[in-house]
N, C-alpha and C positions, 0 to 999 in steps of 0.2 A: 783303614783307620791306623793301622801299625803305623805307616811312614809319616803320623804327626807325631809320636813318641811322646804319646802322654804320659804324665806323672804326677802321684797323687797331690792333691792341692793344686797343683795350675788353674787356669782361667782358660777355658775356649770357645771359641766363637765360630757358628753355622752360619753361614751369608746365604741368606734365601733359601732357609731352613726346609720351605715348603710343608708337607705332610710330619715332619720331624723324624723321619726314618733314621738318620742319625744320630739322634742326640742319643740315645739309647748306648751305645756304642762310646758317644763322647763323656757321656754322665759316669760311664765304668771305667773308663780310662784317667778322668781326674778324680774322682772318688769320693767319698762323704766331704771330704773338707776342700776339694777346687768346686768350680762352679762353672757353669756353659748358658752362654746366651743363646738364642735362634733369633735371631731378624727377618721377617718377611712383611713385605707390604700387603701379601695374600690375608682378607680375614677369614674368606674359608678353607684355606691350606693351614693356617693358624688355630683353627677348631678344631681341624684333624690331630696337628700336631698337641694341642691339651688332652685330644682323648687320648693320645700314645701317652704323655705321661701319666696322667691318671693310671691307665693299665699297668704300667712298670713300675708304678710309684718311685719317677724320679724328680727326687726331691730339689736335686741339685740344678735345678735349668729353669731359667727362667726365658719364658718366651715374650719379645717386643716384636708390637707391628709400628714398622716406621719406614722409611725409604731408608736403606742403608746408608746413602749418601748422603743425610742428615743426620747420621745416627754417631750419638756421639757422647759414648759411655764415659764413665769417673773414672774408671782403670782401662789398663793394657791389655793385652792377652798374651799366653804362651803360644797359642795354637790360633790357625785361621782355616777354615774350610769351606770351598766353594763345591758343593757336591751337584753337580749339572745345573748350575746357578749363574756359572760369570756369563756365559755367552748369551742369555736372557735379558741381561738389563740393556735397556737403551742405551749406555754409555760405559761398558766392560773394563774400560780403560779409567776409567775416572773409578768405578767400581775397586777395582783393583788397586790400583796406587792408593786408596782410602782403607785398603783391609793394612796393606803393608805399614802405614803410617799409625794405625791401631794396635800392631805388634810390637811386644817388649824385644828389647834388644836379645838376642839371640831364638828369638820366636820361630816357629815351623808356619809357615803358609803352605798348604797345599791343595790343589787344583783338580778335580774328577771332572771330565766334562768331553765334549763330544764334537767331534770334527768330519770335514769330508774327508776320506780315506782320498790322499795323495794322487793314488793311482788311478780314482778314478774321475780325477779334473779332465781327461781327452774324452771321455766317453757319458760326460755329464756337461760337456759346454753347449751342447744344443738345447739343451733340454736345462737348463740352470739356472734361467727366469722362474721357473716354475717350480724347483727345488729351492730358489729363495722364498720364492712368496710362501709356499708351504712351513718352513724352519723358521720364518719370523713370524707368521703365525702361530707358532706353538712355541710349545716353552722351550722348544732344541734353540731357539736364537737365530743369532749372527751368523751366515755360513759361511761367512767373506771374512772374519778376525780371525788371525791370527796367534791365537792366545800363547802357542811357544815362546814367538816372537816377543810379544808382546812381557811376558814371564820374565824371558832374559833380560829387558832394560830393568827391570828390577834387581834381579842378583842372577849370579850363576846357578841351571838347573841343578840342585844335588842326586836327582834321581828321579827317573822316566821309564816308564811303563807304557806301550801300547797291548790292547788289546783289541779282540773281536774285527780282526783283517784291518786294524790301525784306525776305526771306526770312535772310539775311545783309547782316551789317554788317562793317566794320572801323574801328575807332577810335584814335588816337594821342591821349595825353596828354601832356605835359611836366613833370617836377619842378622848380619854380623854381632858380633858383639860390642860393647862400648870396649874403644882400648884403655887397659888399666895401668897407668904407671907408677913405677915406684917416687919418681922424683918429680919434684914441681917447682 
């Protein structure tokens, strides 16, 4: 959560919020006066995530069940977080350039999600029929996007993290800011 740099009053938004393990996290980071959506099209990951606020009493988050890719709030956001969520939707790419276009200019997007560890595409191509069909059956996703890749046509990564033998990543990106000029 640190590398969305939240601050009080901002706007953030959970892309496939799931169970809302997050918001918690994101609700303290904008504070009494920002506010945080969850989006999931799950409505029993979305009962979970009401009983998480109810327990925390966080007042500040409001949970929508929609397809994200229809979802299409009044305001902008500071913040965008995809917490093991992009590589799940049918279409990550379309997913993604939809969060980016929901961010205020200077906005933080960033990405926690889960990949085939690099090293072991020669000792996984025999057998990676069946590590697909297992990963698109479950919420792990897509095993074949790309999402670095995919990240970078958007902006330049500002900061990259692997973890867990490069099994998991987490990524922050930056929306430029609008340029301001003096003269017109």
């Amino acid at each position: 959560m640190d590398l969305l740099q939240l601050q009080p009053g901002e706007r953030a938004l959970s892309v496939g919020c799931g169970q809302g393990k997050a918001l918690k996290a994101l609700s303290r980071g904008v504070q009494a006066y920002g506010n945080v959506v969850g989006v999931d099209l799950s409505t029993e990951m979305l009962k979970h995530a009401y009983a998480h606020l109810v327990e925390h009493s966080l007042g500040n988050v409001l949970l929508v069940k929609k397809d994200f890719l229809t979802f299409e709030p009044e305001h902008k956001f500071n913040a965008v977080l995809f917490s093991l969520s992009l590589t799940s939707f049918g279409e990550p790419s379309k997913a993604l350039h939809h969060a980016w276009d929901l961010l205020l200019p200077g906005g933080r997007l960033v990405v926690l999600d889960a990949q085939l560890p690099p090293k072991l595409g020669r000792l996984t191509k025999p057998v990676l029929q069946l590590i697909r069909k297992f990963l698109e059956a479950t919420v792990l996703g897509d095993p074949d996007m790309r999402t670095l890749v995919e990240l970078e046509q958007l902006a330049p990564i500002v900061k990259l993290e692997h973890f867990r033998k490069d099994t998991y990543f987490v990524a922050l990106l930056k929306k430029p800011d609008l340029p301001i000029s003096n003269t017109y």
